[in-house]
C-alpha positions in Angstrom: 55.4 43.7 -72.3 52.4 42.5 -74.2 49.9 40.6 -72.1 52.1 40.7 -69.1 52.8 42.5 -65.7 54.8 42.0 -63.5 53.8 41.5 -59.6 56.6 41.3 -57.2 59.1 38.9 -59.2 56.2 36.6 -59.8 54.5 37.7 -63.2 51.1 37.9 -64.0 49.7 36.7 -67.8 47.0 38.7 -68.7 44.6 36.2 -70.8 43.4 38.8 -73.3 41.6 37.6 -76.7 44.9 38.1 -78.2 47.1 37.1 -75.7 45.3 33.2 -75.7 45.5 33.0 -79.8 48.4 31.1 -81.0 50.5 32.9 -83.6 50.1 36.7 -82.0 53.1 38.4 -80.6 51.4 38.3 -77.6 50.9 34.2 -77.5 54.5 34.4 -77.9 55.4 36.5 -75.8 53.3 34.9 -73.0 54.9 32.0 -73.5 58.4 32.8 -72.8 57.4 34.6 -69.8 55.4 31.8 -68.4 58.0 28.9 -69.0 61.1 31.2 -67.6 58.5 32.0 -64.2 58.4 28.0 -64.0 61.6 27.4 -64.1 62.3 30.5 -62.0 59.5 30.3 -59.5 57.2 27.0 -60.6 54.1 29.4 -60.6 52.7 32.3 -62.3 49.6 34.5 -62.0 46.3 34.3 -65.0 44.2 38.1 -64.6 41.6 36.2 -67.0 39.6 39.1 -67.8 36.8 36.7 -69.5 35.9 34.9 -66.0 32.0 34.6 -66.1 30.1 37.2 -64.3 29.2 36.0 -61.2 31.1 32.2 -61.3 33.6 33.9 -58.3 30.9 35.0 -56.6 28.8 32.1 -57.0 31.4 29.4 -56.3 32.8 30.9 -53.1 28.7 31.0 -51.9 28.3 27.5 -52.0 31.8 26.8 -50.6 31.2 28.9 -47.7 27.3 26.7 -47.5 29.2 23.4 -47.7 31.4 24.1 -44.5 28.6 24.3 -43.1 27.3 20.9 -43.0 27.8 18.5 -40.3 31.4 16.3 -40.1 29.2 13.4 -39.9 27.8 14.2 -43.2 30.8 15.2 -44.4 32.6 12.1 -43.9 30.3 10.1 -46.4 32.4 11.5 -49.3 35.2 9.3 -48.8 38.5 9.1 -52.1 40.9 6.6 -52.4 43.3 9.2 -53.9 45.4 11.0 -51.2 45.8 14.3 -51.5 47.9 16.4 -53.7 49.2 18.8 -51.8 49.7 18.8 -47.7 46.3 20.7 -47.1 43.9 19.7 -44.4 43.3 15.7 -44.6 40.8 15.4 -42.1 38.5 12.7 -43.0 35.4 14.4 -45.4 37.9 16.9 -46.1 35.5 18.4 -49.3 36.8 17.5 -52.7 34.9 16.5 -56.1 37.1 14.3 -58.4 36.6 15.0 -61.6 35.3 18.1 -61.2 35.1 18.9 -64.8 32.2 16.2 -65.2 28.7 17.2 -64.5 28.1 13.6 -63.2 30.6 13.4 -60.6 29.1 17.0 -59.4 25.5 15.6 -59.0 26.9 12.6 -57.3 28.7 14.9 -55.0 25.6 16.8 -54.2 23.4 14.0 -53.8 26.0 12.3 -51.0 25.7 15.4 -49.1 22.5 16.1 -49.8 20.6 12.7 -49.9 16.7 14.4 -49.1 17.2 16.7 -52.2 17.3 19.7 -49.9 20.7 21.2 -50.9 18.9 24.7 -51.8 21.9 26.3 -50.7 24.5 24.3 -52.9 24.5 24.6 -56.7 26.2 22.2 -58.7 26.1 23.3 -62.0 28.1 26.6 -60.8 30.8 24.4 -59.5 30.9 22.2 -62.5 31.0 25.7 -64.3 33.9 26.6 -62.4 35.5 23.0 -63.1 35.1 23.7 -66.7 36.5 26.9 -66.8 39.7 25.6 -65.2 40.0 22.8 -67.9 40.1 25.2 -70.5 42.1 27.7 -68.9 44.6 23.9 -68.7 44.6 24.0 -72.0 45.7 27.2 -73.1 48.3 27.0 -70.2 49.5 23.5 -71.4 49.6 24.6 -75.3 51.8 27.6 -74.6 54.3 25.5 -72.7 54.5 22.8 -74.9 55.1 25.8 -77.6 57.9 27.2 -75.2 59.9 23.8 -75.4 58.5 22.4 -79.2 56.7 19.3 -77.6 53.6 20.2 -79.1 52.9 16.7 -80.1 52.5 16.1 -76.5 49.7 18.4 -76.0 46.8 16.1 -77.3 47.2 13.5 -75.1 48.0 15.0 -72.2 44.8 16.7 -72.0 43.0 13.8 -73.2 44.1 11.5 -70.2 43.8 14.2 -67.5 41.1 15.1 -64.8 40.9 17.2 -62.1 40.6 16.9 -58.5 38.2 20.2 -56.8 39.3 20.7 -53.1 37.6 23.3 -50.9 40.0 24.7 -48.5 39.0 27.0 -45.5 41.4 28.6 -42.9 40.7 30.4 -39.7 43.0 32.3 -37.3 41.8 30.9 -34.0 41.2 33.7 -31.6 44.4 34.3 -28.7 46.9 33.2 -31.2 49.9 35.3 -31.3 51.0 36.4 -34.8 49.8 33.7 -37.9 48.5 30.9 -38.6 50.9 29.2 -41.3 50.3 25.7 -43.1 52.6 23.7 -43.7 54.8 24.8 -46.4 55.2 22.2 -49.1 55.0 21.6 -52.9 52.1 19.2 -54.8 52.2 16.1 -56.1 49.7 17.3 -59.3 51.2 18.2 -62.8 49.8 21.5 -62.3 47.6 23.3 -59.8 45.1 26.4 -60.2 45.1 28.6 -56.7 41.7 31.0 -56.3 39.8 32.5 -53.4 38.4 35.2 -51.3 39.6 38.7 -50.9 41.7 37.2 -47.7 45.1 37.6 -48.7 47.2 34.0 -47.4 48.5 32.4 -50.2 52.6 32.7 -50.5 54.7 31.2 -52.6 58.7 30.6 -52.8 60.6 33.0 -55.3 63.7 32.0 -57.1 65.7 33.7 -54.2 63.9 32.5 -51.2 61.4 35.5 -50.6 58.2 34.9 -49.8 55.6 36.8 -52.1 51.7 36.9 -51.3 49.6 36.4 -53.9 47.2 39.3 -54.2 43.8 37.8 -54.7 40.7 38.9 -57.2 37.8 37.5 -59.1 40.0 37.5 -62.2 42.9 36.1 -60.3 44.7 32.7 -60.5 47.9 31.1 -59.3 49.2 28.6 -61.6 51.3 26.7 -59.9 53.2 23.4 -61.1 53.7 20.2 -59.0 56.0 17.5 -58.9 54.6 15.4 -61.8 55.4 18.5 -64.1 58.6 18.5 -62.7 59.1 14.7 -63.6 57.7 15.5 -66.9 60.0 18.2 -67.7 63.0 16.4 -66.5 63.6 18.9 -64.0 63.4 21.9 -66.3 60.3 23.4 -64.5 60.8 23.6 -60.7 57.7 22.5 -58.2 56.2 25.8 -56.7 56.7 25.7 -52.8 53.6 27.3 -51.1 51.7 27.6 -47.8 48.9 29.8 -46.4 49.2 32.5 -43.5 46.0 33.8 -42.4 47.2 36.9 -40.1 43.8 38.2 -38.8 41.0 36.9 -36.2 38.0 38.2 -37.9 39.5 36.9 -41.0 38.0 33.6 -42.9 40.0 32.2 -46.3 37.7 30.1 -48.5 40.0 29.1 -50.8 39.6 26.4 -54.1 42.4 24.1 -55.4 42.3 22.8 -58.5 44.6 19.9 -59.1 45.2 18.3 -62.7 46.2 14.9 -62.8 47.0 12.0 -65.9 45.1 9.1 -65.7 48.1 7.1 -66.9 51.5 6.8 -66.9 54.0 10.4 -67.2 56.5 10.0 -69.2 59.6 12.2 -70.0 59.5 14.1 -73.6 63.0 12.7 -75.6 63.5 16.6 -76.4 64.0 17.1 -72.7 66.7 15.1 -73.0 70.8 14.8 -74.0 74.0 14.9 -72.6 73.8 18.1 -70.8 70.3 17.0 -69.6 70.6 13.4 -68.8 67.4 11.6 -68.0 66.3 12.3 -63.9 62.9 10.6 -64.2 61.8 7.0 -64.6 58.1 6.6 -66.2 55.3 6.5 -63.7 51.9 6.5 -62.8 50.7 9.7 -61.6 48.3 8.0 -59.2 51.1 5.8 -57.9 52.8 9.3 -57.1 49.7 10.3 -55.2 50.4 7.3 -52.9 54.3 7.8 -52.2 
C-alpha cells in the first residue's frame, strides 16, 4: 500500500514528499485509508519522516524543565477554556493557547519566568513544534475534505482554528499493584495530535473493542479526532476513545497534546447530509462545547 502500514488494525500514513502532494496515487490512496481509520477507529498514526532534527528532542527537554517549577508558579497560568480531553485539570495544569503564535509562547514564558531566568525553557522550539503541528492540520484536513468532496470547507476551517498545547506527565507511584490507567474518554477538540517519550501508555479503542498501544517515536503521531469532528461529519467519523497506562515504577511519560479548535461556530457540511443521513447535529460554538 503506498504510503501506508499497517500497525495492529490502526494504520500508520507515512507523510512522504509524495504521499503529502495532492494528485499522486499516494495522496489518494492516503486518503481513503485515513477517512475509513476514522470512521473505523477515529484515529490514525503520521510516521512524518520530515520532523526537524532535534524539535522531539528539544521539545520533550523543556517539558520535562517545566514540571519542574513550583505549583505556586504554575498556577499563575490560569485559561478560561476547560479542557479538551479528561487529562489532569489540576489548577496550573501547563498549557499554551494558541500555541502556533510566537506571541502567546513568549507570554507563556514570561508568566513562568517573570526574572528572565528561564535558561532552561526555550520558546521558540515549542512554537516550532506548534507550527509543525498546524501544518501537519493541514495536510490532514485537505485529505479528508478530499475523501468526502467538501473541499470548499477546507479554507475556512483552517483559517478560524487554533490550537491549544497541553503538557501531560504520568508517573506510576511506587507500591501500586499493576497500572496506572487514566480515565478513558474521548475529546471535545475537532481533532487531536498525540506525541511523547519512548514510554509506551497511550491506547486507544479499535472498531472491535481491543485496546491497541500506540508505539511511540520521534517521527510518531496519533491523530486522533474529537467530538466537534464528529458533529462536523454528522456522525460519519467516530470520536477516538483513549486513555494512558503507565505500567512501570521507574517509568516517567512526558507526553504533548495538541488540540485544534474553531474559533467560531461548527457547522454540518449539506453533503453530509440526505435521507439515509438525516441531520444529528445542530450548529454550535466550539468553545460553548468546551464548557458542556
Amino acid at each position: 500500500m503506498a504510503g501506508t502500514k499497517m500497525a495492529s488494525k490502526v494504520p500508520v500514513i507515512v507523510f512522504s514528499e509524495e504521499c503529502t502532494k495532492p494528485g499522486t496515487s499516494s495522496w489518494a490512496e492516503a486518503c481513503k485509508v485515513m477517512a475509513q481509520a476514522l470512521e473505523d477507529h477515529g484515529c490514525f498514526i503520521v510516521d512524518h519522516p520530515g520532523v526537524p532534527l532535534g524539535l522531539h528532542d528539544s521539545v520533550l527537554s523543556v517539558t520535562e524543565n517545566l514540571f519542574d517549577l513550583p505549583p505556586e508558579t504554575k498556577i499563575k497560568n490560569t485559561n478560561f477554556k476547560p479542557p479538551l480531553g479528561s487529562v489532569d485539570t489540576a489548577p496550573g495544569s501547563p498549557l499554551i493557547d494558541g500555541i502556533e503564535k510566537l506571541q502567546e509562547c513568549e507570554k507563556y514564558t514570561f508568566l513562568m519566568w517573570p526574572s528572565g531566568n528561564g535558561h532552561f525553557w526555550d520558546y521558540k522550539a515549542v512554537h516550532d513544534y506548534g507550527k509543525f503541528i498546524a501544518e501537519m492540520e493541514k495536510v490532514v484536513f485537505r485529505m479528508v475534505c478530499e475523501s468526502y468532496g467538501v473541499e470548499k470547507y477546507y479554507d475556512p476551517y483552517i483559517d478560524s482554528s487554533t490550537y491549544l498545547l497541553r503538557f501531560l506527565k504520568c508517573k506510576k507511584p511506587e507500591g501500586v499493584e499493576g497500572s496506572v490507567n487514566s480515565i478513558e474518554h474521548t475529546d471535545k477538540s475537532f481533532l487531536s495530535y498525540l506525541h511523547q517519550n519512548n514510554i509506551r501508555g497511550l491506547e486507544v479503542r479499535t472498531k472491535d473493542g481491543e485496546w491497541f498501544t500506540f508505539n511511540p517515536s520521534a517521527s510518531n503521531f496519533m491523530v486522533m479526532a474529537g467530538e466537534a469532528c464528529v458533529a462536523w461529519s454528522n456522525g460519519r467519523i467516530k470520536a477516538c476513545d483513549h486513555g494512558v497506562a503507565v505500567k512501570e515504577e521507574s517509568q516517567v511519560r512526558y507526553s504533548l497534546g495538541t488540540f485544534s479548535y474553531v474559533t467560531g461556530m461548527i457547522e454540518t457540511p449539506k453533503e453530509f447530509i440526505d435521507e439515509a443521513h438525516p441531520q444529528q447535529y445542530k450548529s454550535f460554538n466550539h468553545i460553548d462545547l468546551l464548557s458542556y
